[in-house]
N, C-alpha and C positions, 0 to 999 in steps of 0.2 A: 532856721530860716536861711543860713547863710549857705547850706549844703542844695538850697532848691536852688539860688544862683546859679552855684556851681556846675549842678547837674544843665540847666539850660545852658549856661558858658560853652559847657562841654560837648554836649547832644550838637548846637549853632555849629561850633566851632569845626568839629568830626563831618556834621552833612555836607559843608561846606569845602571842606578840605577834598572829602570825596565826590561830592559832585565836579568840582574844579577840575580832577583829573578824570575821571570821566570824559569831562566835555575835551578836554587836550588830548585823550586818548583818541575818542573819535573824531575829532577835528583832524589829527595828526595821521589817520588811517585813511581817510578822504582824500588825503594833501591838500585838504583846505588850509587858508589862512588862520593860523591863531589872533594873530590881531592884524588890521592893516596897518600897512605903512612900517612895518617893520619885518626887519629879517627873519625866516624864518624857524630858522636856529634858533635862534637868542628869543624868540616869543615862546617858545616851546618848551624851551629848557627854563624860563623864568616861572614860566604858569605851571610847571612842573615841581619847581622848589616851593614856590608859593604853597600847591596843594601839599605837597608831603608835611612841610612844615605846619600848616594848620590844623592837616589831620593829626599830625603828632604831639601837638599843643592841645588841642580836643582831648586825645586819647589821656594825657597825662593828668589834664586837669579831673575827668572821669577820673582815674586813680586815686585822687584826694580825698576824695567824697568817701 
C-alpha cells in the first residue's frame, strides 16, 4: 500500500516539476513575464530551481519504490 503513495508522490511530483519548466521555458522564449511585478531574472531563475528541484524529488522518490 505504502509503494502506491509513493508511486503517485512521484508520478505528482515528476509532472509537475516538468511542466513547471516547460511553462518557464516557453514563457522565457516569448520574453514574456514569468511572474508580474517582479524582475525578471530573479522569476526565472527561481521557477527554474523550483522545477529542477521537484522534478529531482519525483525522480528520487520513483527510485524507492
Amino acid at each position: 500500500m505504502e509503494s502506491v503513495s509513493a508511486v503517485f508522490a512521484g508520478t505528482a511530483l515528476s509532472l509537475f516539476g516538468t511542466a513547471l519548466l516547460v511553462w518557464t521555458g516557453a514563457r522565457a522564449l516569448h520574453r514574456a513575464p514569468v511572474a508580474h511585478g517582479v524582475s525578471p531574472v530573479a522569476s526565472t531563475a527561481l521557477t527554474t530551481i523550483f522545477g529542477v528541484v521537484s522534478l529531482g524529488l519525483g525522480v528520487w522518490v520513483l527510485t524507492l519504490v
